[in-house]
N, C-alpha and C positions, 0 to 999 in steps of 0.2 A: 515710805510707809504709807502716812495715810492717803488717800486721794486718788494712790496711781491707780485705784481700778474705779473710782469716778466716772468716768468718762463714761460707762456701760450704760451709764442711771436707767438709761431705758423709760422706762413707765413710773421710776423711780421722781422724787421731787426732786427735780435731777441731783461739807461736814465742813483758832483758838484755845486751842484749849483754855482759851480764857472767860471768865466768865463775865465779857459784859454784854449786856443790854443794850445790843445796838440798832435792834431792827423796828421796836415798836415805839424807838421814842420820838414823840410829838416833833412837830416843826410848828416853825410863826404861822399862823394863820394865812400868811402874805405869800406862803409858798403853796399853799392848798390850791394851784391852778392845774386847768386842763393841760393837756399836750398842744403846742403851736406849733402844731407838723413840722418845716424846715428849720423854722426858727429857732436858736438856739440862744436863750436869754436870760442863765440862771445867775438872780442876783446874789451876792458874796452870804447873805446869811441864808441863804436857800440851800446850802449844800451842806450835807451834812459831815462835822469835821469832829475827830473825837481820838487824845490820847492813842489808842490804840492805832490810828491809821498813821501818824506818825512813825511810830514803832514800824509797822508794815513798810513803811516808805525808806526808813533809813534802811531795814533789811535787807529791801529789794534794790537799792540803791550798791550795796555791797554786792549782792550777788551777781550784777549787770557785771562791775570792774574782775570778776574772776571767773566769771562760765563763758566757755567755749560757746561761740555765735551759734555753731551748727544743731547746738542742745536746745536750743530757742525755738526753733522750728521743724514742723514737717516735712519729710524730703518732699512734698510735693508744693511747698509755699510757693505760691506765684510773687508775690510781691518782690519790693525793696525791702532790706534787712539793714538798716542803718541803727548800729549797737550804741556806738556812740551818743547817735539824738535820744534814745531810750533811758542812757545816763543822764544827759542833759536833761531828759524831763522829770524824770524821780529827785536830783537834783533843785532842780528849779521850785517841785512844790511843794518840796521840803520848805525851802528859806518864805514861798508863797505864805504856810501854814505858820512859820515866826514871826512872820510881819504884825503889825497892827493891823488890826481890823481895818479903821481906814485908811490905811496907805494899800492894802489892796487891790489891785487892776483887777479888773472882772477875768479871768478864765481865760474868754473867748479874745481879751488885748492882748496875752501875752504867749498862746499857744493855737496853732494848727489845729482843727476837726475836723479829724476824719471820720466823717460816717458809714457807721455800718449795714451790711444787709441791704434789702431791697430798697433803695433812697425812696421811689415813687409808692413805698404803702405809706401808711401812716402810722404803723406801728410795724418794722422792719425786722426787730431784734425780738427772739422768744426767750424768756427770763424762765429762773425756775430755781430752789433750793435746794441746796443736800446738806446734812447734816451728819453728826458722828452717832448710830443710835446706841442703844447700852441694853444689853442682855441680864438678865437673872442668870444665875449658873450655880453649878455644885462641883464641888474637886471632883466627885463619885457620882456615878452614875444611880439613879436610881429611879423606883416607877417612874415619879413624874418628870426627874431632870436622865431623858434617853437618850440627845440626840448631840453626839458628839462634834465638838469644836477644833480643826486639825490644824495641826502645823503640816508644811511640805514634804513627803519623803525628800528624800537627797538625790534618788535617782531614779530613773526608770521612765516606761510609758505611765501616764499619770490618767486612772481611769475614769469614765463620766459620774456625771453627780448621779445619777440613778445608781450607778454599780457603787458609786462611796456610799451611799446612804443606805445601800442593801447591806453592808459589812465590809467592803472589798478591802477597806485598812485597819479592821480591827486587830486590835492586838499585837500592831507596829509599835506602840510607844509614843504614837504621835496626838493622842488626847489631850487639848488645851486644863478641858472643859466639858461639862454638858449643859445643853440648856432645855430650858422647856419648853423655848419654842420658835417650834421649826422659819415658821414666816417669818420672824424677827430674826432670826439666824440669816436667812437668806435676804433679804433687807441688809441686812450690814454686807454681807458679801457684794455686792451688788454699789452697796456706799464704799468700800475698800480698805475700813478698819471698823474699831467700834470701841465700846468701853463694855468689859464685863464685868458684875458684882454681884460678890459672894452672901449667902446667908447672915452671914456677922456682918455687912456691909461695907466691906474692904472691896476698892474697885481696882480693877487692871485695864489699859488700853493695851491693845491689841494692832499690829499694825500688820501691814500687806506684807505676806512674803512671798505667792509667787499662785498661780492659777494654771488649770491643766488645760491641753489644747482646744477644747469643746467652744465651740462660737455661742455667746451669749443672745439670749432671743427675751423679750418682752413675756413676762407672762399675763400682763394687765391685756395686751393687744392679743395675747390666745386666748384668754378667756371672753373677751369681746367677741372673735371671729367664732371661737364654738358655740356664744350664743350664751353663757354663763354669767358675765356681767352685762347688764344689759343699761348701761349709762354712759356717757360720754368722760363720765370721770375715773380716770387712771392713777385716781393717787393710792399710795400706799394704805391711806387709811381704809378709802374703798374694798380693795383688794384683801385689806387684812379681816375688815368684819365678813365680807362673805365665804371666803373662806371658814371663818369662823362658825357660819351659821352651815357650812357646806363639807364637814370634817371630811367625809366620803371622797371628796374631789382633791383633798391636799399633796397625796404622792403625786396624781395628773398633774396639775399643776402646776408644780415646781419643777418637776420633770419636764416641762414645754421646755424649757433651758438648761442644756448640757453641761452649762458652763460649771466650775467650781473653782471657785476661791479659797488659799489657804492665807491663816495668820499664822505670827509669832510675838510673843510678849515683847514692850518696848515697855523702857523707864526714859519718856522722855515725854514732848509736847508732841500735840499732834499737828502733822507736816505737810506740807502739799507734794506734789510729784515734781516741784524744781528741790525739794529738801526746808523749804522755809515754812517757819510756824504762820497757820493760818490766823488770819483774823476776823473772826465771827462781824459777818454786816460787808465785810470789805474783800477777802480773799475769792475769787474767782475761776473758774474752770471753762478753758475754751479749746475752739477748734485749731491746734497751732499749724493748720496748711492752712486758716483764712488769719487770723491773729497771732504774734509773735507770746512767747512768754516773756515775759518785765513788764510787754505793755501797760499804761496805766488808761482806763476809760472812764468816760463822762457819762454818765447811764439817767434815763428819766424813765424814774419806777413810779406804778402804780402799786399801791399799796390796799390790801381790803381789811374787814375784820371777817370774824369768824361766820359771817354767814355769806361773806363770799364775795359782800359790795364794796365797791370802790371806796375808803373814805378820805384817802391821802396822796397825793402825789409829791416825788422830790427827786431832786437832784445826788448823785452819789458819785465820788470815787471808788472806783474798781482798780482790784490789783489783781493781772492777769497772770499768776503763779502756778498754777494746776490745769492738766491737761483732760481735753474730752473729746471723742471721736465718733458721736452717734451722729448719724443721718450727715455724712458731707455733703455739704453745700450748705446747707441752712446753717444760717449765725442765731449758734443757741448759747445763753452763758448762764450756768449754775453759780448762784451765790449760796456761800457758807455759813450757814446760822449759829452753829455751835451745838453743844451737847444733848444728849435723851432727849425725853419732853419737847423741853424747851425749844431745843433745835429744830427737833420734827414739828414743832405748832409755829415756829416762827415761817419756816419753811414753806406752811402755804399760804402765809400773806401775799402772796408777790404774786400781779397781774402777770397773765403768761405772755406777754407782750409790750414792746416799747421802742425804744428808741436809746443807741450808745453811739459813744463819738471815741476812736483812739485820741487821744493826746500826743501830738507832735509840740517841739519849742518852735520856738516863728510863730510868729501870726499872718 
């Protein structure tokens, strides 16, 4: 369900359903350091460790001992696929994170780092957030909620998003929903699930059931090259104000990409594309022809506040559970913020650059 169409993010910031609080909370002061390019020297309270990644780690821990190796990767992975050492480290920091605090070995005693990305930048790795975003809807179509929300027909050629949005499935049966709006619609398509809520404020998640053949295109990078945004900034929020201020331009648009994504309602948590619930702050989406899925990584994030500066730097475990496939070659990893709002505002805290290390056992 959720996530498997992550990977598209595109122009997108590049989605727990639980709700905690993991991305804005403060560290020691002691951790507020620059990046020391190769060195790799995060002391045991510099990392940030919280219930939740536990939970993630025994998951992932389970899920290593029963998926099929070859579901782990890309048919085009160049590497070593050693399933076992990936046990053995979901494993290992599990009993790490029971320890006492001081009987802890630093990280870097008791496991292998493997660096990612260009080793010779100094910021190798491009980071970036996705979240689950959440839709206003109506059962019923009406003025203001027009623009309907599909589940998959069952069969057939499956036509482009210009021709579904012109009517091409009306009056199939296959209306979720309507919402009011379009950009937000497409936004969640685009993240690979969403949560939608009704007038009485009852919500539903919505999960990925399946997307028709049309190759998915950036619309932040069309509207750059025709000259319509005219900022280096591709975030959603960009794209959704001018749009807003630009109603005339919206079928263009959205129409730069063919692609279309369908849902269908899930009563359940929202999941990554190995099946395991995500965890906001720690779940991750990567390239699995450069990165295996179970991997666990070592990430040094830059963190900003809302005007865009730097104010934080830290240490993270990453669980590399969900798959992403834009631009091969470049090591990009979307971290998971969590829900609406919150998710989408957490989302752009994170410098678009840094530095991760796979975690191997050995040192």
């Amino acid at each position: 369900m959720l996530l498997k169409y992550a990977w598209l993010a595109g122009i997108c910031l590049f989605a727990s359903h639980t709700n905690a609080q993991t991305t804005t909370t403060p560290l020691p002061p002691a951790c507020n350091v620059q990046p020391q390019g190769k060195v790799v020297t995060p002391t045991e309270n510099c990392i940030r460790k919280t219930p939740a990644l536990r939970e993630g780690l025994v998951d992932l821990a389970v899920y290593l001992q029963t998926t099929t190796p070859s579901r782990l990767i890309a048919p085009e992975y160049q590497g070593k696929l050693d399933v076992s050492q990936l046990q053995d480290t979901a494993t290992q920091l599990i009993h790490w994170l029971d320890s006492a605090p001081d009987a802890r070995l630093p990280l870097e005693k008791q496991f292998s780092l493997q660096a990612l990305g260009n080793t010779t930048a100094k910021r190798p790795v491009q980071y970036g957030g996705y979240y689950t975003p959440m839709l206003e809807v109506s059962a019923t179509p009406t003025d203001t909620y027009q623009y309907p929300i599909y589940d998959k027909p069952a069969s057939g050629l499956l036509p482009s998003r210009r021709t579904i949005m012109q009517g091409a499935l009306h009056g199939k049966g296959l209306e979720i929903a309507w919402t009011n709006d379009p950009v937000g619609y497409y936004f969640m398509q685009v993240q690979g699930s969403g949560l939608i809520r009704y007038p009485d404020g009852h919500t539903q998640l919505l999960g990925f059931a399946g997307k028709n053949s049309y190759p998915y295109a950036s619309i932040g990078r069309y509207m750059q090259q025709k000259g319509y945004l005219r900022t280096n900034n591709l975030s959603n929020t960009a794209v959704s104000e001018w749009l807003k201020l630009n109603p005339d331009k919206l079928d263009e648009v959205l129409n730069a990409s063919q692609s279309f994504v369908f849902f269908h309602p899930v009563s359940d948590v929202v999941r990554s594309s190995s099946g395991l619930p995500v965890v906001a702050g720690h779940t991750v989406s990567v390239d699995t022809s450069l990165i295996p899925l179970g991997s666990i990584l070592l990430a040094e994030l830059a963190l900003r506040d809302n005007n865009g500066k730097i104010v934080q730097h830290e240490w993270r475990l990453l669980l590399a559970t969900d798959r992403r496939s834009d631009d091969r070659g470049v090591t990009r990893i979307g971290i998971y913020t969590g829900e609406g709002d919150e998710g989408r505002a957490a989302a752009q805290h994170f410098f678009p650059a840094g530095r991760a290390f796979i975690l191997r056992t050995g040192s």
